[in-house]
N, C-alpha and C positions, 0 to 999 in steps of 0.2 A: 278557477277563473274569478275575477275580481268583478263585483257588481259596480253598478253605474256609480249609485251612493259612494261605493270604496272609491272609485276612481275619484268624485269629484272631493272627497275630503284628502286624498293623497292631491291632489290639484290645489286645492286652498295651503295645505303643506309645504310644500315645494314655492309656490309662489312666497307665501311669507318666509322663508329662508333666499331667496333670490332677491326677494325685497330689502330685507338686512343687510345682503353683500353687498347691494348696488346700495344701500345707504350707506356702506361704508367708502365707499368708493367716492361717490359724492361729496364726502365727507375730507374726503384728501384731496378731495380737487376744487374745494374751499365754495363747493355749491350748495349753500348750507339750506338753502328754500328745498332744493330736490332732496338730500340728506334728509330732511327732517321729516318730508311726506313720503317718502319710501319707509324710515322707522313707523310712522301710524301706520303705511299700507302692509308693513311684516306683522304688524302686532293684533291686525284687522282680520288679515288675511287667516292669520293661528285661530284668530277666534270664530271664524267662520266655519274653521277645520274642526274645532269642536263642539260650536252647536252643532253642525248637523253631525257630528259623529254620536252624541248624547241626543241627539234630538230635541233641542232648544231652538226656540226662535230667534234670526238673525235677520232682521229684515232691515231694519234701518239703521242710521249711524248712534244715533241713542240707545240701541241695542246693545251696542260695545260694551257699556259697561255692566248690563244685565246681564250678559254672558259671564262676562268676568267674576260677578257676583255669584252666581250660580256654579263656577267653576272652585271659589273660591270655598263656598259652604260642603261642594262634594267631595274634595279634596281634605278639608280641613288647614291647607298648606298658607300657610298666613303672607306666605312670598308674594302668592297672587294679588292679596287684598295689598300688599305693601307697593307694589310695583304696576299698579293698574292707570294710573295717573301719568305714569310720564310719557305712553303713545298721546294722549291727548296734548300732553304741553308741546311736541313735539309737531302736531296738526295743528297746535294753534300758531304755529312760527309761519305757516302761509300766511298769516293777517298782518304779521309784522314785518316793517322796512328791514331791508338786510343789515344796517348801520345799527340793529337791534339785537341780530342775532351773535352767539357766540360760538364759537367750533367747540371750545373747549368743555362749556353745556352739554353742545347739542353731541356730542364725543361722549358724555356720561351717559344721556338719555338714552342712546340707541345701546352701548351697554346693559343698560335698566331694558330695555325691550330684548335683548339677548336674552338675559336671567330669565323675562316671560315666558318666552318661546319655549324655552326649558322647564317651566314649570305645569304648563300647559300642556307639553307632549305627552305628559301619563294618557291625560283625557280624549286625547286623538287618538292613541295605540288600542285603547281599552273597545 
């Protein structure tokens, strides 16, 4: 029987892989503002999934990258430290007019949040 903790880090999981699909979706239907806050909410979502699976603090949004950092050091996996920037560039496209945004970017970006997710999944299994 799975503890409350399992469930909710299987819950942070699952939402950021749901979060990637529906940004990809988004993403073909040229909604590139939802696209791009669904990529930060998969890449947020993953990193929530492994603070509390390692028992790291995640409390606020400037926490994202503390996690990342700390995932990055226990790992040693340098993908992380390479790839921890583009969920933010990707949150920062809510501040920008749409006439700003690109598919074709934000199309790489959420890739670059794919590779994360993937890199990150040791640290939730574990």
């Amino acid at each position: 029987m799975a503890t409350l903790e399992q469930e909710e880090i299987a819950d942070f999981e699952v939402q950021a892989r749901e979060f990637l699909h529906r940004a990809q979706e988004y993403l073909q239907q040229g909604d590139l503002h939802q696209a791009s806050e669904k990529g930060w909410g998969a890449a947020a979502h993953m990193a929530k999934a492994v603070a509390l699976s390692q028992g790291w603090r995640y409390e606020t949004h400037a926490e994202f990258s503390v996690v990342l950092n700390q995932a990055w050091k226990a790992t040693s996996n340098d993908r992380i430290a390479d790839l921890k920037a583009f969920p933010n560039e990707l949150h920062g496209n809510y501040y920008r007019r749409k006439r700003h945004l690109d598919a074709d970017v934000i199309g790489y970006d959420l890739r670059r949040v794919s590779e994360l997710l993937e890199a990150l999944s040791p640290l939730v299994e574990s």
